[in-house]
C-alpha positions as CSV (number, residue, x, y, z in Angstrom):
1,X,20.9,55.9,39.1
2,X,19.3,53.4,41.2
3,X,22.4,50.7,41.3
4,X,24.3,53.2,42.6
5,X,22.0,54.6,45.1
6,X,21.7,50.9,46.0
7,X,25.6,50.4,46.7
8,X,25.8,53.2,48.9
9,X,23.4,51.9,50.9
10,X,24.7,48.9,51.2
11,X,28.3,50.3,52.0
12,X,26.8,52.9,54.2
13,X,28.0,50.9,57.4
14,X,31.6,50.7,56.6
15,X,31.9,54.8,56.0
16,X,33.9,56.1,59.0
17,X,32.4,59.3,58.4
18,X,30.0,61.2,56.6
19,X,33.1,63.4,54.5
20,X,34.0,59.6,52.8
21,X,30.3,58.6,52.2
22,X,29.8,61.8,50.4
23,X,33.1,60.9,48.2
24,X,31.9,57.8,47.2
25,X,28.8,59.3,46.2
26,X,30.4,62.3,43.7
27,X,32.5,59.3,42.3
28,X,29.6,57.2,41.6
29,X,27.4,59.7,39.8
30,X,29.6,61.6,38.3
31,X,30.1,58.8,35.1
32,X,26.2,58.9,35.0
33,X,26.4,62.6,34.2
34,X,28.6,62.7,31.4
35,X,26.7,59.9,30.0
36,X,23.9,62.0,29.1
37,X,25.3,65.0,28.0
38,X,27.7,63.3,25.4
39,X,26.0,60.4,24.4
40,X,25.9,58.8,20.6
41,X,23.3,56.5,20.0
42,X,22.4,54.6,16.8
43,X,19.7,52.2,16.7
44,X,18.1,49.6,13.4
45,X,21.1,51.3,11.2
46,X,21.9,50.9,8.2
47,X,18.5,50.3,7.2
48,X,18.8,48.2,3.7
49,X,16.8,49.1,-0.1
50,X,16.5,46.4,-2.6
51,X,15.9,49.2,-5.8
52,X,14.6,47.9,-8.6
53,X,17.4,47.7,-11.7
54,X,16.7,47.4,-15.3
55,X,16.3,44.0,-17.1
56,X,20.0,44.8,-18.9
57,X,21.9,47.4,-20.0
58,X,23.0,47.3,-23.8
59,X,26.7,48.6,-24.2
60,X,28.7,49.7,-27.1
61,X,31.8,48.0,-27.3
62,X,33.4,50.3,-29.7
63,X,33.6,53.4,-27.5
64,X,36.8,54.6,-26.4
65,X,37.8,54.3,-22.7
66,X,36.2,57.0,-20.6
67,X,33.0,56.9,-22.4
68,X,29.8,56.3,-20.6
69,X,28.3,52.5,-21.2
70,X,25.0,52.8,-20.4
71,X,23.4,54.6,-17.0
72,X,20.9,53.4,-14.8
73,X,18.7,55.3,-12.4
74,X,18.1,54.0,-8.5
75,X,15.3,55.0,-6.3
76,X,14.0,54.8,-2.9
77,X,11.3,55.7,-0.8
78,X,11.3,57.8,2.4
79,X,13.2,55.2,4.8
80,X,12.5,55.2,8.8
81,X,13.9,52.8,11.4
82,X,17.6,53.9,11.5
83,X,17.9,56.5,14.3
84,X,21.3,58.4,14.9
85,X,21.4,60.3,17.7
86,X,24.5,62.8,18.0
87,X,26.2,64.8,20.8
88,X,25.3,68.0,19.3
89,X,27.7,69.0,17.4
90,X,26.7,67.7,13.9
91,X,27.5,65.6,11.8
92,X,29.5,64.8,8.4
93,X,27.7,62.9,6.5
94,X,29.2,60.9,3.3
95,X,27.9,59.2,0.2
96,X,29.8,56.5,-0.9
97,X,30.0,53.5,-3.5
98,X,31.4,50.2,-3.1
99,X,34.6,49.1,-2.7
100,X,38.3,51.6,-3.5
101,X,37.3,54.0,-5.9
102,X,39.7,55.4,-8.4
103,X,38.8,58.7,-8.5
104,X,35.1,58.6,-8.4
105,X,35.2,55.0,-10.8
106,X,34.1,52.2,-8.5
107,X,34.4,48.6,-9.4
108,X,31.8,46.1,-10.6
109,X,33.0,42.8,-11.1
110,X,32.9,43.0,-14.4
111,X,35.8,43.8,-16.7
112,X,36.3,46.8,-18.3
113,X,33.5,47.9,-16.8
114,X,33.6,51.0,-13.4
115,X,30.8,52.6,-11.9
116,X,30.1,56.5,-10.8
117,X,27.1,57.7,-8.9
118,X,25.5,60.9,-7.7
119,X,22.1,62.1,-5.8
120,X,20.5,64.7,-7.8
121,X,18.8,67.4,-5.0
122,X,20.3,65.4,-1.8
123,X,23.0,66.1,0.7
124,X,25.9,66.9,-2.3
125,X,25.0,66.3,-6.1
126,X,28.7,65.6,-6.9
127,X,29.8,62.3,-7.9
128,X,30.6,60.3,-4.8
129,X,32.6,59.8,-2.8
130,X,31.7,63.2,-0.7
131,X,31.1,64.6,2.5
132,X,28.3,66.7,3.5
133,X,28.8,68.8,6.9
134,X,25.1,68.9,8.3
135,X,24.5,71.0,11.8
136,X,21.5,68.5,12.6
137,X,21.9,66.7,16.2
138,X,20.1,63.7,15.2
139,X,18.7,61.7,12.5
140,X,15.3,59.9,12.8
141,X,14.7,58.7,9.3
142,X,16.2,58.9,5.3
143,X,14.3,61.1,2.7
144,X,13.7,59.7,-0.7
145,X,15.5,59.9,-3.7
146,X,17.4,58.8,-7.0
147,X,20.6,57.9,-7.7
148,X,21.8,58.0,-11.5
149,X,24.5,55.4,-12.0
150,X,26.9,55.6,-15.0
151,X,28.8,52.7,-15.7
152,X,32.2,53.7,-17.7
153,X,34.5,52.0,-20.1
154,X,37.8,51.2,-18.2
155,X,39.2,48.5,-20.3
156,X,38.0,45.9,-22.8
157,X,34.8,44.9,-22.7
158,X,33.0,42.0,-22.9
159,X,29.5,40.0,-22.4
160,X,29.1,39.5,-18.9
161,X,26.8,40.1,-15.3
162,X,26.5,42.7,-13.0
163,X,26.3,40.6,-9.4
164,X,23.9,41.8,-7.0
165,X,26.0,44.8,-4.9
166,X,25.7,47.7,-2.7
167,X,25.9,51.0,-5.0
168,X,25.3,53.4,-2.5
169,X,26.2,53.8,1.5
170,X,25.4,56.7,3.2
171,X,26.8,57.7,6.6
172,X,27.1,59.8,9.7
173,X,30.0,60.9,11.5
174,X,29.6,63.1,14.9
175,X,31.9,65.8,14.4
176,X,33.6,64.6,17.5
177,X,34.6,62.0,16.4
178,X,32.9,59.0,17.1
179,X,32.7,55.6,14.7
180,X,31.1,55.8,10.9
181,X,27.8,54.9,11.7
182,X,26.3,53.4,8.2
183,X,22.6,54.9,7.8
184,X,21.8,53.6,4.1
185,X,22.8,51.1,1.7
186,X,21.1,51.1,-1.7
187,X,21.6,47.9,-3.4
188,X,20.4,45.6,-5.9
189,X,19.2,41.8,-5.2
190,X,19.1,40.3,-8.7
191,X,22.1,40.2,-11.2
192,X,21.8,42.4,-14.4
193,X,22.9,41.2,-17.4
194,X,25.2,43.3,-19.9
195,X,25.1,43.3,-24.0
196,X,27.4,44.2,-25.8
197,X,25.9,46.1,-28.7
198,X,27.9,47.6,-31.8
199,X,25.7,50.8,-33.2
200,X,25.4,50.7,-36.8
201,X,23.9,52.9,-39.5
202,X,21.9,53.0,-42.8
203,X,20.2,54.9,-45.1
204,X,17.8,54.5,-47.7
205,X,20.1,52.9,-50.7
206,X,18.6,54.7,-53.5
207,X,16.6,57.6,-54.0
208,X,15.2,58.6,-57.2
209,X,14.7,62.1,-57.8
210,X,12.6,63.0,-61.3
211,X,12.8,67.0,-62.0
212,X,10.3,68.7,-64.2
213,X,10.4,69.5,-67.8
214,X,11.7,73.4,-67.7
215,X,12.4,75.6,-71.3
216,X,15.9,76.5,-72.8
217,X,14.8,79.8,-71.9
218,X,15.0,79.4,-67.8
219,X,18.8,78.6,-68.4
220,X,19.6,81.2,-70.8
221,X,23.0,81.8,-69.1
222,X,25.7,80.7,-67.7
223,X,24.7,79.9,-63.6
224,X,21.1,80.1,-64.2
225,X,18.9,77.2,-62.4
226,X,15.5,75.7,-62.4
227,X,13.1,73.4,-61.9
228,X,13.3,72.7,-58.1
229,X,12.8,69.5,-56.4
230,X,13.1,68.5,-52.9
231,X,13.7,65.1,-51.6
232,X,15.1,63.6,-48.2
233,X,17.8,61.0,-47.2
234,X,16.6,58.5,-44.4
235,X,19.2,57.8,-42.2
236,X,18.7,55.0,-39.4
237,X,21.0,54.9,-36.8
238,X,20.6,51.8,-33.9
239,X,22.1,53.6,-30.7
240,X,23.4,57.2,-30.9
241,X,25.7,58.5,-32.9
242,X,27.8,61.3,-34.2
243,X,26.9,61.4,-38.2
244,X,28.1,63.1,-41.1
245,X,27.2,62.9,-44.9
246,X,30.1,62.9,-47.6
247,X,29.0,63.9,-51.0
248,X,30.9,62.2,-54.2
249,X,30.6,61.7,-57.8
250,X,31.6,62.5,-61.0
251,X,31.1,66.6,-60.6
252,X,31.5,69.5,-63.0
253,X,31.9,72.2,-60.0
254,X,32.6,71.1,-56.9
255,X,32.3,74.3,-55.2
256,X,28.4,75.1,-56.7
257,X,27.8,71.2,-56.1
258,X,27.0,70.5,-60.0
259,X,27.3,66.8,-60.7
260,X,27.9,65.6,-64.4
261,X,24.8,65.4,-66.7
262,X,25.6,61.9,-68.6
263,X,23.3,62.4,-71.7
264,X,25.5,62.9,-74.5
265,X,23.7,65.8,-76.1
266,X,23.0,68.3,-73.2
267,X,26.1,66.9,-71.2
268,X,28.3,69.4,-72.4
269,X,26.0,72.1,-71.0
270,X,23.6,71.5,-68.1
271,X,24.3,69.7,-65.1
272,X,22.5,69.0,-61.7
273,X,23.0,70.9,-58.4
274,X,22.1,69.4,-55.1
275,X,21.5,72.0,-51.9
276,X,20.6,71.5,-48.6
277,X,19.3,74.7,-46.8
278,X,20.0,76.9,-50.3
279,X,23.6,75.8,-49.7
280,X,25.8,73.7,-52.3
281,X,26.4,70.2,-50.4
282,X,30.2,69.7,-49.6
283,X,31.8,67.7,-52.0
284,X,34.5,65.0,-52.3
285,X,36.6,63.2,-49.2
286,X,37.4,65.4,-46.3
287,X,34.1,67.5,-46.9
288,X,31.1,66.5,-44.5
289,X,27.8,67.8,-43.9
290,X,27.6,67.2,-40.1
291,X,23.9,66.2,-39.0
292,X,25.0,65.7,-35.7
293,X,23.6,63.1,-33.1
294,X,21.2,60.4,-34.4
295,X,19.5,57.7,-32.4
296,X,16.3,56.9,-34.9
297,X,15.9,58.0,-37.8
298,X,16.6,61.4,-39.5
299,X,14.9,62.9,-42.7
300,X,17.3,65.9,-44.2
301,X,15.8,67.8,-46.7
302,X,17.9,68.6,-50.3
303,X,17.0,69.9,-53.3
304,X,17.8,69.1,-56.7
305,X,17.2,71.6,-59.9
306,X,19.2,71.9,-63.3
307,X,22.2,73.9,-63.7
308,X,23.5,75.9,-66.6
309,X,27.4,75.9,-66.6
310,X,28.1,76.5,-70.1
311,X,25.8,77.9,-73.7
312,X,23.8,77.5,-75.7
313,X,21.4,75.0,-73.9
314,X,20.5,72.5,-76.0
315,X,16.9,70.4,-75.7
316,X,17.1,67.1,-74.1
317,X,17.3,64.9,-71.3
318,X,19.6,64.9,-68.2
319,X,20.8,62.4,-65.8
320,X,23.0,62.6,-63.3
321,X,24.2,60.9,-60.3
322,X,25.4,61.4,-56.7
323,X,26.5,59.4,-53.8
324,X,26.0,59.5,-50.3
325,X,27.6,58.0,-47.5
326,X,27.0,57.7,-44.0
327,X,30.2,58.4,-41.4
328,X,29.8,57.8,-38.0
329,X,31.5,57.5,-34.8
């Protein structure tokens, strides 16, 4: 306001009149005014976060494409400094990653390897990029928060470094259209290293089960059993994964889950059934008892007891034997 109150006085002695003095005057202020009643200011934006990633990430190879690697989580504390100041109207504000996404994949640098993110409890908890309409006039500082950061299979994939990058810009937009104005960038400042790391599972190789002496008399006819005995399968798996136990063996009755007694002299007659929750275990290929995700180790709990499927009983011993194997994916 002053420069131009200065100018007129220093052109007030070539206005003819007062009617073209006052002219000048509406024409100078008049750009002043609008200036303050429309104005967009941004000031110390975007204001910058080294997070903190982990040491690696350990992958698995194997997966299919479209399966989640491995998923880091990003956070930042309240940030202050950038200063947006709007024309009243709002704002949209966006979340964004870096670089074109495909979808909501965004690149990394490394093959085979995309990125998606989202913002649990912020603006939008979708996975970016997305736009959040917000009727605030102004901006003053960022709250905190977390970002979760999956990192998907696009392609083949390999050992290899994630390069220090921007995951995360957010932005404002005065919903009159002025420039992007970015308000923070997330990023990491030190490269992470990825391992490629094939799961793989095992269980205890052999586990003896000795059953207790019972009488001819507790199997007196045909489908009569005795002498329970629990035991458990360990089964160790190195990353998670979907598993499944498939029963075989040289079995008398596959559907009660009787396996052959090999002693020549009760053989004919007594065999050993094997249940897990009072249920016959499936038996042969193509039959599974699912035990569903495992990352650790897992204990299931069978029992074993004598089974009668023919008569007379006739005093002796019994063996038997059953296999177990592991299938995972």
């Amino acid at each position: 306001m002053k420069l131009s109150m200065d100018f007129l006085r220093l052109n007030k002695a070539y206005c003819p009149g007062i009617i073209n003095c006052i002219f000048r005057k509406v024409i100078l202020v008049a750009p002043f005014l609008i200036a303050l009643t429309t104005g967009y200011t941004q000031a110390a934006c975007p204001v910058i976060y080294n997070a903190t990633p982990p040491a690696d990430l350990s992958i698995d190879p194997s997966l299919p494409v479209g399966s989640v690697l491995a998923t880091m989580q990003l956070s930042w504390p309240s940030q202050n400094g950038c200063q947006v100041i709007g024309s009243g109207a709002g704002f949209h504000i966006g979340q964004f990653g870096n670089g074109v996404p495909n979808g909501n994949l965004y690149p990394t640098g490394l093959a085979g390897v995309s990125y998606r993110g989202r913002i649990d409890g912020w603006y939008d908890s979708a996975y970016w990029p997305t736009v959040y309409d917000s009727s605030t006039p102004q901006f003053t500082s960022m709250g905190n928060g977390t970002a979760t950061i999956e990192f998907v299979k696009t392609g083949p994939v390999e050992a290899g470094i994630l390069p220090p990058m921007d995951y995360l810009r957010v932005q404002a937009t005065d919903v009159s259209g002025t420039p992007d104005v970015a308000m923070l960038i997330i990023r990491t400042g030190v490269p992470i290293p990825v391992d490629p790391v094939i799961n793989s599972c095992s269980a205890t190789p052999v586990v003896p089960v000795s059953l207790n002496t019972v009488l001819n008399d507790d199997l007196a006819t045909v489908g009569a059993t005795a002498g329970d005995k629990t035991f458990n399968i360990n089964v160790t798996c190195t990353g998670p994964a979907n598993i499944s136990l498939m029963f075989t063996g040289d079995v008398v009755d596959s559907n009660n889950a009787v396996f052959r007694n090999s002693d020549a002299i009760t053989g004919s007659t007594i065999g050993i059934q094997i249940l897990n929750n009072n249920s016959a275990v499936p038996i042969g290929a193509g039959h599974y008892m699912n035990l569903d995700v495992v990352n650790g180790t897992v204990s299931p709990t069978f029992t074993a007891r004598y089974y009668a499927f023919a008569q007379p009983v006739i005093a002796g011993n019994v063996n038997a034997i059953a296999y177990a194997t592991i299938v995972y994916n």
